[in-house]
C-alpha positions, 0 to 999 in steps of 0.5 A: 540500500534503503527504500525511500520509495513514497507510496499512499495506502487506501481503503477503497476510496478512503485515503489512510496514509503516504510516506515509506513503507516503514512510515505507514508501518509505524503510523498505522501498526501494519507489519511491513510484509502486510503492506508489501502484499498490498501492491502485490500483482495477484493481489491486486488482480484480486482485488479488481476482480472482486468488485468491492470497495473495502479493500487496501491497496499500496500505491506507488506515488514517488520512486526514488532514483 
């Protein structure tokens, strides 16, 4: 099964881009593994942890049923 799930990717603040994961991939030249590891909870954890506003982050805007 195709994932259609809809997700916006930011840079701190700084929207960079919505669609699927393979949309952004094409868009922005980021392997899909690279976006997957974006919305990765230990990741993520680390992210908040740092306290800095430079880092990318995947959110899940839209999931498909």
């Amino acid at each position: 099964m195709i994932n259609k799930n809809i997700y916006a990717l930011y840079k701190g603040e700084e929207f960079l881009s919505v669609g699927t994961i393979d949309e952004i991939s094409d868009e922005l030249d980021i392997k899909k593994s690279t976006l997957l590891h974006y919305k990765a909870p230990a990741y993520l954890e680390i992210v908040e942890m740092s306290h800095r506003d430079n880092w990318r982050v995947l959110h899940l805007i839209d999931e498909e049923c």
